[in-house]
N, C-alpha and C positions, 0 to 999 in steps of 0.2 A: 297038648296042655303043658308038656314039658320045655315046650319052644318059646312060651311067655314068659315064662318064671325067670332064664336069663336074664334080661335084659334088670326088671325089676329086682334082684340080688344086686344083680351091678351098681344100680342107682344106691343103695343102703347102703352099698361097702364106702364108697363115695364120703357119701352125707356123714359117715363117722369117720373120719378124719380127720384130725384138728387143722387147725388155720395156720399153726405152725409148721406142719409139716408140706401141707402146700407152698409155701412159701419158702422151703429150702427146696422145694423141689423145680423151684424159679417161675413163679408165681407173682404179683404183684405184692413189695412192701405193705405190710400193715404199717397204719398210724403206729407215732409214737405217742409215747406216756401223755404228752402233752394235747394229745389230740392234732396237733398242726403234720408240717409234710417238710423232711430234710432237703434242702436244697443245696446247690456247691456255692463258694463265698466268692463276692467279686476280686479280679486282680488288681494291684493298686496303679493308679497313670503314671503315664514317665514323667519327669520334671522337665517343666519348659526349657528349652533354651538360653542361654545369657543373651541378651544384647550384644552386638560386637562393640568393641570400646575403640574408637580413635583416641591418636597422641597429636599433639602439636610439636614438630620437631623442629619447623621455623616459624619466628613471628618478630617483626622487627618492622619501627616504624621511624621513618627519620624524613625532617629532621626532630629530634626532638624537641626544639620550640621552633614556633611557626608564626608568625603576622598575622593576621587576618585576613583574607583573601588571597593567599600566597595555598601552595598545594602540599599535601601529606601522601609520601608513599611508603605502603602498607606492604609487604612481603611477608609470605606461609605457607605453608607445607602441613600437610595431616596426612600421617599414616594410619592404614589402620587394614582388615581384612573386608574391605569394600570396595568396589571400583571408583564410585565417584562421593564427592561430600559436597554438604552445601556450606557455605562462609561465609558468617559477618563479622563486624567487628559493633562494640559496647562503646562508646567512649561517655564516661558515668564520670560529673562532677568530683572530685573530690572533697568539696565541704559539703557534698549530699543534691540531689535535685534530679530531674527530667532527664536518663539515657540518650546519647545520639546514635540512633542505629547505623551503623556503613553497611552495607549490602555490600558482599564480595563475591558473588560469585557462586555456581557449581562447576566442582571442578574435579580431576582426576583426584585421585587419592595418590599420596607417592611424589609427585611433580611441587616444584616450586612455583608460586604464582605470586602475580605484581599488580595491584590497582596504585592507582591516583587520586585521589581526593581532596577538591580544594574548601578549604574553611572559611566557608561563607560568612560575613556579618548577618545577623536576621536571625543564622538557623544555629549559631557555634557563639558564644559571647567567651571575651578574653579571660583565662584562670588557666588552671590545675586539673588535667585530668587521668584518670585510670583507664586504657585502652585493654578491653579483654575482646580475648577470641573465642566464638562460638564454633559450633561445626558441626553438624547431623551428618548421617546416610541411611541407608536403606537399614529395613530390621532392625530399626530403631536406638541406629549407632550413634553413640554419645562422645564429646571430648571428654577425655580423661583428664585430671586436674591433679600434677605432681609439683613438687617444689621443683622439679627437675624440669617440667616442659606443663607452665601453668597458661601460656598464652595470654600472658598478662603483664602490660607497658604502662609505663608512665610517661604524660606528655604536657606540652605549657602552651598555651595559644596566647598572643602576646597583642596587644591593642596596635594597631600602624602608628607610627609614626607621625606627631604633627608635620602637615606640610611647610617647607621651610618659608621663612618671612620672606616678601619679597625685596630685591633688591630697593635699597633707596633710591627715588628719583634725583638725578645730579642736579645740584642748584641752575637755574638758567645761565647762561652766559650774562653777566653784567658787562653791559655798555661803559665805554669809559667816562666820564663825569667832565664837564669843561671848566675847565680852569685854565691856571697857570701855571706855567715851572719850578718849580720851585730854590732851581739853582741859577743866579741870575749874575751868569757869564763861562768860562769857557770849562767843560764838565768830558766826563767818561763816566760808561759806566763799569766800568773797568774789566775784571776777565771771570771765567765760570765760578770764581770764591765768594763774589760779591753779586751773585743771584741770590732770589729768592727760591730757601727748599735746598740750599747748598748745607753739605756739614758742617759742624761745629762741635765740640768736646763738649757731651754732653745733650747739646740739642742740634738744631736746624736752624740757619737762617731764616729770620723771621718778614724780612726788607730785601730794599736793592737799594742800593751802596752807589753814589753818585760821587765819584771822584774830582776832584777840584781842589785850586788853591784853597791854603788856611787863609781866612778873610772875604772871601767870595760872598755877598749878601744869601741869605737863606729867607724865602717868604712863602705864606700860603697860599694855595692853590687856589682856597676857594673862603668864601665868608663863613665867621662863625665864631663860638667863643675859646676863649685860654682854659681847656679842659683841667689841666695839670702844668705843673713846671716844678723839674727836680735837679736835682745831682745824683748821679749814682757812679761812683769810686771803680769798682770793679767792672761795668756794663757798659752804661748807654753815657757815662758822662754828665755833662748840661745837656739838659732836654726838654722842650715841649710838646704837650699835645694836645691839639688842637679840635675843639668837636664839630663838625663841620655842619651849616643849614641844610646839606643834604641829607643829613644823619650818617655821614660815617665818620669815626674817627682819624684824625693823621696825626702821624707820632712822626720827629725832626731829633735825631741822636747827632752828638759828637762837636758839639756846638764848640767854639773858640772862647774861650774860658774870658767873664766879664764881655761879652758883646750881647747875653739875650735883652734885647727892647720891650717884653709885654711881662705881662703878670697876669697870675691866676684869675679865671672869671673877668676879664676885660675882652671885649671885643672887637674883633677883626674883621678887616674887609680884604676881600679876594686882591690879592700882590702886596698887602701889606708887610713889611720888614719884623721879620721875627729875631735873627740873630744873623751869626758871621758863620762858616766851614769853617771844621777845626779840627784837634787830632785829641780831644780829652777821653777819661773811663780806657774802656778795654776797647783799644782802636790802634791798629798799625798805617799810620798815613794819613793825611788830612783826608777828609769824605765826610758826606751828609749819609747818615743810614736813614730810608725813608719808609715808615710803615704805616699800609690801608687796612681798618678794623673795618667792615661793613655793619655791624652789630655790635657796638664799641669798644675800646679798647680794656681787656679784661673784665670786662662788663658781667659776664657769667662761664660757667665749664663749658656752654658753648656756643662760646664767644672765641672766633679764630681769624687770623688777617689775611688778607689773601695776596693774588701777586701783583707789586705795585707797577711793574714793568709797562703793562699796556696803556695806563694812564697818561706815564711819563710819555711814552711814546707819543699817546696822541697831542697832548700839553706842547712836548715839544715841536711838533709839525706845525700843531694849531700858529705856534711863538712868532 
């Protein structure tokens, strides 16, 4: 009977002892005041990462103006702690409008690099542009943007060039016109001063110079009316000229003073008698100066004589 009772004492000694003292005795925590359960507080995250930042240490585009269809090269360099970047270039209007991208390239980091690009009409119109440089890599590397290395040019695309006017077509060869001689007897036409397109103070021979006695008949060549008839003191002397049924003018200089035979507005017939060689105006030695206007004689700014050389020539074979 005394072998029961143990156990049962032991139980009661138990049951009265407070909840506190099992619980220093390393027991499980009672709740606190608030009824809930202490838990430990979380640690705080680490802070991400920066971005690696590229620099642009070259960027140079030349030439800085360009034509239209003519080529741009682009040269850059981007450092930065990446292996490789990718490149393009911006080139943004500068009165404002639609970017042109350039695609450059991925390329080492570190290394200088070269494209070409030509500025197509269509896709580039001529002005004023802002040329910037972009640049990625991995881990979401960015160009840096300093006053010192902003990757950022100015450039001018310039419209071509009109194509030049074409050369003028030279006038045809004119055939010589049949007539007659106009110096009727023994003639020269004397040495390289007395061509036509020779110098002269001032201007250029305008004639060819037919040498002969003072007195030598002087006639036209061909029918037609008394254009003019003057005096001129410093130049041409006594002169006629004559407008010819073919329509070109003939002018007759240096005439022998009191020998011209017609008057203004009267008409002639081919080998008629106009006047005598002579040595009057601004002339060293008797001679006919003989000039062809094919679009009359100062008729307008252009209105020019040509060379009477081949005429005479053939006048004179024809004789």
């Amino acid at each position: 009977m005394s072998f029961r009772l143990v156990p049962l004492v032991a139980g009661a000694l138990l049951a009265a002892v407070p909840a506190p003292a099992l619980a220093q005795s390393g027991g499980a925590a009672a709740p606190d005041s608030g009824g809930g359960h202490v838990f430990e507080q979380p640690s705080a995250k680490p802070p991400k990462p920066a971005s690696p930042r590229l620099r642009a240490t070259i960027f140079t585009v030349s030439p800085g103006s360009v034509e239209l269809g003519q080529a741009l090269r682009f040269a850059w360099r981007v450092d930065g702690p990446v292996r490789t970047v990718r490149a393009r270039v911006a080139l943004v209007p500068e009165g404002g409008g639609k970017a042109i991208a350039i695609t450059l390239g991925t390329r080492r980091s570190g290394t200088r690099s070269v494209r070409t690009w030509t500025a197509r009409e269509g896709r580039v119109a001529a002005g004023r542009y802002i040329a910037r440089l972009h640049a990625t890599g991995p881990r979401g590397a960015t160009l840096r943007r300093t006053a010192r290395a902003s990757g950022r040019l100015t450039l001018e695309v310039t419209a071509p060039a009109p194509p030049p006017a074409p050369a003028p077509t030279p006038p045809p060869a004119v055939a010589p016109v049949s007539g007659i001689f106009p110096v009727q007897g023994a003639y020269s036409f004397g040495g390289d001063g007395a061509r036509f397109g020779a110098g002269r103070t001032g201007h250029v021979h305008q004639g060819q110079d037919v040498v002969a006695a003072e007195g030598t008949p002087v006639v036209t060549p061909v029918a037609g009316i008394v254009h003019w008839r003057a005096y001129q003191a410093g130049g041409a002397g006594y002169y006629v000229v004559i407008r010819g049924d073919d329509g070109r003018d003939y002018a007759f200089m240096h005439f022998q003073a009191g020998s011209t035979l017609v008057e203004k507005g009267q008409r002639v017939a081919a080998g008629q008698r106009l006047a005598s060689v002579g040595n009057t105006g601004d002339s060293q030695g008797a001679h006919l100066h003989f000039e062809i206007w094919p679009d009359g004689w100062y008729a307008s700014a252009d209105s020019h004589p040509i060379d009477p050389l081949p005429d005479l020539l053939a006048w004179a074979a024809a004789g």
